[in-house]
Structures are given as structure tokens and as C-alpha cells.
C-alpha positions as CSV (number, residue, x, y, z in Angstrom):
1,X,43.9,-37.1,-6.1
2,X,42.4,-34.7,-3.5
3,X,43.5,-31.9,-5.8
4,X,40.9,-33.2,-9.0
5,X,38.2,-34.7,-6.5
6,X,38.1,-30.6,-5.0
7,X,38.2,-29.5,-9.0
8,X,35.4,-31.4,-9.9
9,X,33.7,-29.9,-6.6
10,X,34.0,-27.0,-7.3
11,X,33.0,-27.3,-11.2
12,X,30.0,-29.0,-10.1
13,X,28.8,-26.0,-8.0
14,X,29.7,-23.9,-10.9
15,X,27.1,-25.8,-13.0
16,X,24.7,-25.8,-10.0
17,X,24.2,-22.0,-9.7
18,X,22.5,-20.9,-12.5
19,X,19.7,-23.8,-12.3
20,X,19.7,-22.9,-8.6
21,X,18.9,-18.9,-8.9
22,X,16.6,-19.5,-12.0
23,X,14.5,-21.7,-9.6
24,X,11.2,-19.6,-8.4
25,X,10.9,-19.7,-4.9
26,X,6.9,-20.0,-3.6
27,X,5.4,-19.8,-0.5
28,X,2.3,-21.6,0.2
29,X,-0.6,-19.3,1.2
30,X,-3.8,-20.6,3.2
31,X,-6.3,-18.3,1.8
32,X,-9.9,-18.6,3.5
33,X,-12.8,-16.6,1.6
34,X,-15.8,-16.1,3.6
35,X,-19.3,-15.2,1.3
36,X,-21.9,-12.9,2.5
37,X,-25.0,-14.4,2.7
38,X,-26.7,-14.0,-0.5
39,X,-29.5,-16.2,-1.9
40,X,-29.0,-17.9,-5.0
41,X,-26.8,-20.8,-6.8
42,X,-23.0,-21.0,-5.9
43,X,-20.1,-18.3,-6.5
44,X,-18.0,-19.3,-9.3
45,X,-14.1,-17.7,-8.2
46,X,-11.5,-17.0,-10.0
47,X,-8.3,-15.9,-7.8
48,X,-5.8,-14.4,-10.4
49,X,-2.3,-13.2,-10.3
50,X,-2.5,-9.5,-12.1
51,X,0.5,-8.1,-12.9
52,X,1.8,-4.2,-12.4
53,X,0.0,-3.2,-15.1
54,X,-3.3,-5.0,-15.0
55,X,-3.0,-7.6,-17.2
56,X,-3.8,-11.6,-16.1
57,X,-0.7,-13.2,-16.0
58,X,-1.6,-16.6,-14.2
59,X,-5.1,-18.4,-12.5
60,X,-3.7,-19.4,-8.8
61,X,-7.1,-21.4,-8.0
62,X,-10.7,-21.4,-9.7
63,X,-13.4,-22.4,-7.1
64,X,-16.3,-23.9,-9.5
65,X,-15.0,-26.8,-11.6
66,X,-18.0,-27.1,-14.1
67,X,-16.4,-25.4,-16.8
68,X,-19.9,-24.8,-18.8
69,X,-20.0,-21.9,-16.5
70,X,-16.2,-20.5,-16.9
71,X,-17.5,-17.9,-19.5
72,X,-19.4,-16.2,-16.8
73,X,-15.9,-15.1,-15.3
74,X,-15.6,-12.6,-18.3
75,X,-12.6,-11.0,-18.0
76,X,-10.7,-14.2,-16.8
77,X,-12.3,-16.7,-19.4
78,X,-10.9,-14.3,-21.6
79,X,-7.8,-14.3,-20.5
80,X,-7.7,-18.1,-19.9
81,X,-8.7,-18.4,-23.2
82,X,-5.8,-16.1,-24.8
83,X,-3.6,-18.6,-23.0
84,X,-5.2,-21.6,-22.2
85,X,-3.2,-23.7,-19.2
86,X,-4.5,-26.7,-17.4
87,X,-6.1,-25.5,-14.3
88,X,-7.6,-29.5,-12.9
89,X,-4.9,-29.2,-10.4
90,X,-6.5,-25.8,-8.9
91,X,-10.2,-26.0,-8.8
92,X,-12.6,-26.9,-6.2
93,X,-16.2,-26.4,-5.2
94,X,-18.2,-23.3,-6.0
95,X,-19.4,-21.6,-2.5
96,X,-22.8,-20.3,-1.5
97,X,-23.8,-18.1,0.3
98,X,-22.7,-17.6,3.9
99,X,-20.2,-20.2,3.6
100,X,-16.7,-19.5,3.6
101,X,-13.6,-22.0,1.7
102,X,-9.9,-22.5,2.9
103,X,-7.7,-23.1,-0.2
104,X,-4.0,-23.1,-0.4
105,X,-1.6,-21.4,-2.9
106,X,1.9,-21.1,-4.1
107,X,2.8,-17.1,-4.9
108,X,5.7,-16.5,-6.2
109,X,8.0,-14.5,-3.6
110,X,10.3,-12.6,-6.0
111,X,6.4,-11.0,-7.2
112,X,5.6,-9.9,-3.2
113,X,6.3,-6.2,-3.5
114,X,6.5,-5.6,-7.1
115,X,3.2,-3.8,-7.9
116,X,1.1,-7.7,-8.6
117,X,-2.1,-8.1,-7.0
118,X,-4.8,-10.9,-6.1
119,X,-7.5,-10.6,-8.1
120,X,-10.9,-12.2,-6.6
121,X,-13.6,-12.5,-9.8
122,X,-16.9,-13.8,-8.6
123,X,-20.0,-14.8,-10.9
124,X,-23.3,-16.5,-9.7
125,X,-26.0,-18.1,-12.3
126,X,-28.8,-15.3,-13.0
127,X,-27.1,-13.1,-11.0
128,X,-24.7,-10.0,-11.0
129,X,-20.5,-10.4,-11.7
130,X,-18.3,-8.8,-10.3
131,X,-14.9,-8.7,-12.0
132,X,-12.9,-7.4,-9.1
133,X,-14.8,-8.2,-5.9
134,X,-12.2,-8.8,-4.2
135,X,-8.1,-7.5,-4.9
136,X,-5.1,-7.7,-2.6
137,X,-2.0,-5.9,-3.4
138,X,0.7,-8.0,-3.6
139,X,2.9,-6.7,-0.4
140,X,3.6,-8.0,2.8
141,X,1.2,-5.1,4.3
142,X,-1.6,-6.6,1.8
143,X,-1.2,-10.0,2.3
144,X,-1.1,-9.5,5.8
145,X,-4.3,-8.0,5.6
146,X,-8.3,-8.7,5.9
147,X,-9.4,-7.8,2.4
148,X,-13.3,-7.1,2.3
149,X,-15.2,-8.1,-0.6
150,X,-17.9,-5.6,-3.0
151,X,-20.3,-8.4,-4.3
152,X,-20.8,-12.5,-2.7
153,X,-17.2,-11.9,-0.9
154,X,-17.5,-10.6,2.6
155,X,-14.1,-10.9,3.0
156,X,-10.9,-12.6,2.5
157,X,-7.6,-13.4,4.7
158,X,-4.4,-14.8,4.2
159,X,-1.8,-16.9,6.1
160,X,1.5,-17.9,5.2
161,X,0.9,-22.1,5.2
């Protein structure tokens, strides 16, 4: 009896592995986003996951959840669009100017190091976009980092969570 009880044990673990490795591991990220102080309506943001070659592979968080204005985030409406996903789960408010948001996100750990990035789109009504106002390379030195903006992002930091 001890003999089939450490059989099926064992053939248990067996089945186990596979669904075990194929699980992604994340770790949450804090990520606070701090605006300059520009006068106008709220910063739409898309925070994207771009992959070693520059492509959009998935939309981490979308600040702005008035989805009229989505097409002003060009290059990630389009992308959205390609491959549309439901995203309710990671919006939140637009930000304004001089104001800074604290969001949290799951990256994917295995993608750490591999030549992804943080991609930080901004666009604000009757104003100028900016498709990459703010990228962090995904490595531990990058994410580790204070990443300053080049439009309505002054900066942005992140904190494992």
C-alpha cells in the first residue's frame, strides 16, 4: 500500500511540472508618474510592453478611461486595434498637469533583461503627442532607474510592490 500511495505521488508531480513551468511568473511594480506642469486638459497614458524589436505586444495600464479619446494615442490605438483586448481592468484617471499618479503592474519576469521596454505614450486634447515620452528598458538597471519624461512626463520611477 505505501508502495502505490508513493506511485501515485510521484505520477502526480509528473503531471504537475509542465503546468508549473508554463506558469508566467509577474512581479507587481508600483510605478508613480509625476507631470510637468503644463496648462491644458488631462494626459491621456498609455504604458505599453514593446518588445525587442519595437513592436506593441501588450497595454500594462491606460490612464484616461474615456475611450472617445483613445485614437489620440496613435501608435497604441493602432495597435490596440490590430488586437483588441479588454483593458477595464487597467485604466484610471487621465493626469494634469503637475500632478503625479501611483499605479501598480504585473511585468512579466522571464521579459526583465530580454531587450522589452516600457513605453510611456502621452496625448492631451488640442495639444501635442508624444509617442515615446517616456521608455524604460526592461532591465533591472532600467527599472531601477528615474526615467525623465520629453513631453507632459517629468519623470517616472519604479518600485518592486
Amino acid at each position: 500500500m505505501n508502495n502505490i500511495y508513493k506511485l501515485c505521488l510521484a505520477f502526480a508531480i509528473i503531471l504537475s511540472v509542465p503546468t508549473l513551468s508554463s506558469a508566467q511568473k509577474t512581479t507587481k511594480y508600483k510605478c508613480m508618474v509625476q507631470m510637468t506642469n503644463y496648462t491644458g486638459e488631462g494626459a491621456y497614458i498609455a504604458v505599453s510592453l514593446i518588445d525587442a524589436k519595437g513592436a506593441y505586444e501588450k497595454t500594462l495600464y491606460v490612464m484616461g478611461s474615456d475611450k472617445k479619446w483613445y485614437p489620440d494615442l496613435k501608435e497604441w490605438h493602432k495597435a490596440y486595434k490590430s488586437k483588441p483586448t479588454n483593458i477595464s481592468a487597467v485604466t484610471g484617471a487621465s493626469v494634469t498637469g503637475g500632478d503625479r499618479s501611483v499605479t501598480v503592474f504585473d511585468i512579466e519576469t522571464a521579459k526583465i533583461n530580454k531587450g522589452y521596454k516600457l513605453r510611456f505614450e502621452t496625448a492631451v486634447e488640442d495639444n501635442k503627442y508624444y509617442v515615446k515620452d517616456a521608455e524604460i528598458p526592461l532591465t533591472t538597471e532600467g527599472l531601477a532607474a528615474k526615467t525623465e519624461g520629453t513631453g507632459y512626463i517629468r519623470y517616472v520611477r519604479l518600485s518592486p510592490n
